[in-house]
N, C-alpha and C positions, 0 to 999 in steps of 0.2 A: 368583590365587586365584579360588574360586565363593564367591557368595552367596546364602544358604538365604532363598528369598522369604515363606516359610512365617511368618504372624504372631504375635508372641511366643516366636519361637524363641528362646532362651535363650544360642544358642553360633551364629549365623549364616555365619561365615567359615569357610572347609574347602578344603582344598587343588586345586589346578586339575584336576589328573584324578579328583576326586568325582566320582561320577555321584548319591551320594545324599547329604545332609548327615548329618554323624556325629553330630551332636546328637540332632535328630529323624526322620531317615528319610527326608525329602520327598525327591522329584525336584527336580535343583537344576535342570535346563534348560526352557525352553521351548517346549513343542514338537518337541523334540530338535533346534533349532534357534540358539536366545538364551541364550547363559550370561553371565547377572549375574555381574560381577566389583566392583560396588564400592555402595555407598549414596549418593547425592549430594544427596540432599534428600528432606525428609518431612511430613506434614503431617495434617489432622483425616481429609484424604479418601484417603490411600494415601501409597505411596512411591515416588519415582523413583530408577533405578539404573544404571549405567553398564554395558554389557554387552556379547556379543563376538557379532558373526551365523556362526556357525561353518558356515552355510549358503554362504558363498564364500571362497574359493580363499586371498585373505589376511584369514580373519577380521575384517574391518573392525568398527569400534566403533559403538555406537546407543547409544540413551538407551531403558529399559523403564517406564513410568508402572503403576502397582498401583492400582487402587480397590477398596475396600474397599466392599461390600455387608452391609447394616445386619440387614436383615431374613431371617430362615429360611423366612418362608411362600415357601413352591413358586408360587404366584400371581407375587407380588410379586417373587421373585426373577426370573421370567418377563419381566415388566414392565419389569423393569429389562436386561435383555439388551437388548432390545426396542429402548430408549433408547438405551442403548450403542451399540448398531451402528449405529442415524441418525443419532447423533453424528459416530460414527469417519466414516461419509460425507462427512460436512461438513467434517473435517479432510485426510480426503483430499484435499476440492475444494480448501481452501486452500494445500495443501501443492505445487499448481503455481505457484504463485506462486516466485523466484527466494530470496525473504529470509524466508520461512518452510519450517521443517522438514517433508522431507514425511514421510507417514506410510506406514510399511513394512507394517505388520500389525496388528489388533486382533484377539482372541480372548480366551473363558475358560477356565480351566485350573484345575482345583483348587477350584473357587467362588468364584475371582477374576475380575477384569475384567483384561485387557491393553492398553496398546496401546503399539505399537513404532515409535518415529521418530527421521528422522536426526540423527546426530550432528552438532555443527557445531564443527568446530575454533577456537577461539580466545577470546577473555576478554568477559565480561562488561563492562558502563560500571562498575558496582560496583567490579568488582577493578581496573578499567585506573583510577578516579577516588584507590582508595588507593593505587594504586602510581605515579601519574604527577602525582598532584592534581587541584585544581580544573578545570576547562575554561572556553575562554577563548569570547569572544562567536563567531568564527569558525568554531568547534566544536559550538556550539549550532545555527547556521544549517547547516552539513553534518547533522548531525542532523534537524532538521525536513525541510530537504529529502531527505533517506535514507529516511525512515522516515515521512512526509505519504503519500507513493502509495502506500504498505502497507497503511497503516490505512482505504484508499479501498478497496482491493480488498478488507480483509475485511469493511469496511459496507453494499458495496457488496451482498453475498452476507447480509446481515440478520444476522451474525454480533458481536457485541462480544464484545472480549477479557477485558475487565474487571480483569486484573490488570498493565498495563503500567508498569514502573518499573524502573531501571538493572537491577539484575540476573535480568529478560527481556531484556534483549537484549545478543545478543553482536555483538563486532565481529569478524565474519570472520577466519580468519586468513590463507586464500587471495587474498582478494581485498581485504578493509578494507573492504567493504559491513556494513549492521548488519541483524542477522536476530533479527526478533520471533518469542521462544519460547513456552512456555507455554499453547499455547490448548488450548479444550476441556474440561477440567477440570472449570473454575470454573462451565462452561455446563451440565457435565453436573449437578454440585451444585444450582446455582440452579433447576434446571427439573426436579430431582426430589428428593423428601424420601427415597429411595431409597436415597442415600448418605450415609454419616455426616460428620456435619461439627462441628464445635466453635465454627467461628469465620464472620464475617460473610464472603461470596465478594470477592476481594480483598485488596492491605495497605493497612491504617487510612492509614497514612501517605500512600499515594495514593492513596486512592480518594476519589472525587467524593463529597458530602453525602448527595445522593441515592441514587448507588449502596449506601452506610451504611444505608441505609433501604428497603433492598431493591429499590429502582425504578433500573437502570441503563438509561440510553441511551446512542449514539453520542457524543453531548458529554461522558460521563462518562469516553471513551477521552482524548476532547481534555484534559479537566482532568488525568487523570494524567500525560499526556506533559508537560503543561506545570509539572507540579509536579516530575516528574522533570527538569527543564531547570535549574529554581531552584536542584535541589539540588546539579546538578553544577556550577552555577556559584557554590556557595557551599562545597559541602562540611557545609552543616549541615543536622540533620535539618530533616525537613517540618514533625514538630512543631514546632520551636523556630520555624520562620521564619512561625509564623501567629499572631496577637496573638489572643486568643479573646476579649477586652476589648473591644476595637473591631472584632471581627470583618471583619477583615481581613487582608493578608496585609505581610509588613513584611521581605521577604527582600533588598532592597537594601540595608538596614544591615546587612546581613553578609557583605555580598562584600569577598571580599579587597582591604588597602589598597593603593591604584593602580590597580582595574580599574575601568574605564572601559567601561560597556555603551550603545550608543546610543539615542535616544529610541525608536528604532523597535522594537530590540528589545522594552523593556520593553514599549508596550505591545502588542506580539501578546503578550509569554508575560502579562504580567498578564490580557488579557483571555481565554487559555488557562484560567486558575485562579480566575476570577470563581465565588464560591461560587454566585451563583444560575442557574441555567440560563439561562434568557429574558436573560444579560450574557454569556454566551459565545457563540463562533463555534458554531454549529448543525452543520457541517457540514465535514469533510475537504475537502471542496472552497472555502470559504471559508476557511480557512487557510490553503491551497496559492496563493489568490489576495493573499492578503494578504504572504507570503513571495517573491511572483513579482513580479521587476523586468523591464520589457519597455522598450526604447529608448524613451525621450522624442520623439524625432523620426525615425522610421525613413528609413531612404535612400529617397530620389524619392516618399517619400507624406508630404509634411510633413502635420504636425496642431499643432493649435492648443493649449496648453496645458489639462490634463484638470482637471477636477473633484477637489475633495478625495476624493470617494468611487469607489471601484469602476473603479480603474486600468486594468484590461483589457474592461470594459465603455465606458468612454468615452476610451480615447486614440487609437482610428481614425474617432470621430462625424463626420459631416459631413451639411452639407444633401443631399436625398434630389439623385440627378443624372438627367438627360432622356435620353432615348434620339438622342443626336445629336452628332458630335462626334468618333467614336472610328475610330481607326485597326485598322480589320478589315485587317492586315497574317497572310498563311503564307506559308510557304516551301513549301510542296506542294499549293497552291493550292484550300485549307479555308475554307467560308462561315461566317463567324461570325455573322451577321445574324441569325438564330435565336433561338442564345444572347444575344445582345444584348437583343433585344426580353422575351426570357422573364426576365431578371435585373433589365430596367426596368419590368418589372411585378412585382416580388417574385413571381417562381413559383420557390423554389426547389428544392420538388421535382424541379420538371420540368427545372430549369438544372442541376442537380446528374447527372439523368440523361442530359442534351444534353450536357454537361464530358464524360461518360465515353465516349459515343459520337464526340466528334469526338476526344479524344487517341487514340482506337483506330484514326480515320481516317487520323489525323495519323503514327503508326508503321506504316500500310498491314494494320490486321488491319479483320477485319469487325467490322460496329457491335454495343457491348456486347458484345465478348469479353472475357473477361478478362486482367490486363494481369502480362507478368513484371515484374521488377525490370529487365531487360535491356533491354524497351521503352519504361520511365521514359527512361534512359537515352539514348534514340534519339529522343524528342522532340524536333521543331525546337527552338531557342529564340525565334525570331519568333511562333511559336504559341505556344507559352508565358506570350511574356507579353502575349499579345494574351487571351489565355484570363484570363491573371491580372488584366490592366488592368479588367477587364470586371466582375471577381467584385469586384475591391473597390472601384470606382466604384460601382455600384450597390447596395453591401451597408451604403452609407455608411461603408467602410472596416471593417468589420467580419466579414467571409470573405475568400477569398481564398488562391494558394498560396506569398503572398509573407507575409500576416499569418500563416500557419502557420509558413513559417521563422525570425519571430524571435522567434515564440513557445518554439520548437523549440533556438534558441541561447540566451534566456533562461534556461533550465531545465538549462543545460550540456550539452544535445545528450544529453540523458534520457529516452527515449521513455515512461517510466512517467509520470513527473513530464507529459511534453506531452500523455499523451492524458488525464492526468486534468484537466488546465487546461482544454484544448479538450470536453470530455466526451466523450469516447469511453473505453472499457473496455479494457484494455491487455491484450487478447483477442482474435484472431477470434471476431466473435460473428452472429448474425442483424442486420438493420439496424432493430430496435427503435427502438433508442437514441435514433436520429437526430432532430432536432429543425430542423423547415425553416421557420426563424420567424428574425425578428429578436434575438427573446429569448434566442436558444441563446446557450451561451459564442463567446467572441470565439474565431476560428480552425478554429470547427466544420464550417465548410462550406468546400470541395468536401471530401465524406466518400472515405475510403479504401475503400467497398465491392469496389473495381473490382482492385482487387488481390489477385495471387493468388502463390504459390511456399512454398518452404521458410522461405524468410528475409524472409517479407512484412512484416514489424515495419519493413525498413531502406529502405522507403519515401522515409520523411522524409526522412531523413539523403540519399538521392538525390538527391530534387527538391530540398532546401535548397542541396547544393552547384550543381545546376544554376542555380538561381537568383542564386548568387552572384557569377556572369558580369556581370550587370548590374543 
């Protein structure tokens, strides 16, 4: 069937070779391109519908989003295009990301707003939670770790979602990855009176206090996610599971009898869903650290039992070490003396630029070329880990391209999840980022700038298995 987009049409369904609705007249296609086939959800600010891109060969299905524009003045309705398509920008940017939809098209039509993104096969947490039940602690933590480096990349990009709750996000069906739906929208609503709206941006049920109050931040994605975690571990709504009395939240008396959640869990989601901000994690990357288990005693770099606080900040510490002692060992006969000295003085700039130019020596190219994947590969191992011995003796154990591998097997051999741990951007990017200080996250330095190819992401996953030699 087509459906007539046309609002307040009276009689919308009309048969698949329509080209006009028999009701009212409108054009049922898009563009002469997107024919709405179904209504899937509606709301204060437009409708979304399920639609066929009859622009390729097997019609493949999308999702079509309607916004509705409030106002007649030709100004203001100007205004608002205006917004729309900085918007749709911003969605596009996100829409490279692997677990968000990207966006196929935005345009107006009829003196509507469009915009057109992909389809993603398979079920909502919502429908898989009524049709399978509750989820069990193990399901929760696939989850924060699925969906932690998602929500790094869209805060990363000054964006919040604002409306994150089981049924945003679906669980693949190609793959069983979970892919956050929904964005945009809500942003375009909050950031302009433009569009009409009835209800606060968000659902009641998860949104942060704040966000309620019209002020969202980044934390206010953290409180939803972690309210959506409650629910699917309990199956009862949000409301119920918040005492408004003691204000607080009271959703362990209604986990089902026999489940058994461990301290640890509770308190990251508790501290997830701390009504006041300044008691929640700040930050997608404190979460991500909080959910990240790294070896206790990593092979041939023992450490001394860490601190209650900030796991990955102090379980490689040690006293700072002297430039004296170390085995300048190649197999192609590479002076590491250099390096040594620049690492025993904390220059890590310049030791991060000295790392790239001796592994270039070390596979026989000229200094600072950039390196394939093939020439990972073709590094000695004597160099390697003379190269490595060096980076985390003097980093106090904390750089290193041995601290990256088990940062890198921590995270299930995740590349999303390890460059948001380490701080890097799960992007070729410019070397902004980079942080040549003590302070950086644990595993940050020697930085990837030096890497080049198609498939430069599988880095890691090289050097880690070369590593694993010894």
């Amino acid at each position: 069937m087509s459906y007539c987009l046309t609002p307040g049409c009276f009689s919308p369904v009309n048969p698949d070779n329509a080209q006009f609705c028999l009701s009212c007249g409108a054009l049922l296609s898009l563009k002469n391109r997107y024919r709405p086939i179904q209504l899937i959800g509606q709301g204060g600010f437009g409708k979304t519908f399920l639609a066929l891109d009859e622009g390729t060969s097997n019609k493949v299905r999308c999702v079509v989003k309607q916004l509705y524009l409030q106002s007649q003045n030709t100004l203001v309705v100007k205004k608002a295009i205006q917004l729309f398509r900085q918007e749709a920008q911003r969605l596009k940017d996100l829409g490279q990301h692997p677990q968000i939809p990207s966006l196929l098209a935005h345009f107006e039509q009829q003196k509507q707003l469009y915009l057109v993104q992909e389809f993603i096969p398979g079920q909502t947490l919502e429908k898989e939670l009524q049709a399978k039940g509750v989820f069990n602690e193990s399901q929760i933590w696939e989850l924060l770790k699925d969906l932690i480096p998602v929500l790094k990349f869209v805060h990363d990009r000054q964006i919040i979602h604002r409306d994150i709750k089981p049924a945003n996000i679906i669980r693949r069906q190609t793959d069983g990855k979970l892919v956050l739906i929904d964005f945009g929208v809500a942003k375009l609503i909050t950031d302009s009176a433009l569009f009409r709206t009835g209800t606060a941006v968000g659902t009641t049920e998860y949104a942060a206090p704040e966000q309620m109050k019209g002020k969202a931040l980044p934390a206010s994605d953290l409180y939803s996610l972690g309210v959506t975690c409650i629910y699917l571990l309990t199956g009862v709504s949000p409301f119920d599971l918040f005492d408004t009395a003691d204000n607080t939240w009271v959703w362990q008396d209604f986990l089902p009898k026999g489940t058994e959640i461990s301290d640890r869990l509770k308190r990251i989601l508790n501290k997830l869903i701390k009504p006041a901000v300044n008691q929640r994690y700040q930050s997608v990357g404190d979460v991500l650290q909080a959910i990240t288990i790294l070896p206790s005693t990593p092979a041939k770099i023992p450490s001394s039992p860490p601190p209650k606080n900030n796991i990955l900040t102090n379980i490689f510490r040690r006293p700072i070490a002297q430039p004296q002692g170390d085995r300048l060992i190649s197999e192609v006969g590479i002076d590491y003396t250099k390096l040594q000295h620049l690492l025993a003085a904390g220059k890590w700039k310049e030791s991060d630029r000295e790392t790239w130019a001796l592994i270039c020596l070390a596979v026989g190219k000229s200094t600072n070329a950039y390196l394939q994947l093939s020439d990972i590969e073709k590094l000695p191992d004597e160099d390697l880990q003379t190269i490595d011995r060096l980076w985390v003796k003097y980093s106090q154990r904390r750089f290193g391209f041995s601290v990256q591998k088990y940062i890198f097997h921590s995270v299930d051999d995740d590349y999303g999840r390890f460059c948001v741990t380490v701080g890097w951007p799960t992007h070729q990017a410019n070397n902004s980022y980079l942080k040549f200080s003590l302070s950086a996250p644990v595993g940050h330095l020697p930085s990837r700038s030096w890497i080049s190819g198609s498939q430069w992401w599988r880095h890691e996953a090289i050097m880690a298995a070369k590593l694993a030699k010894y």
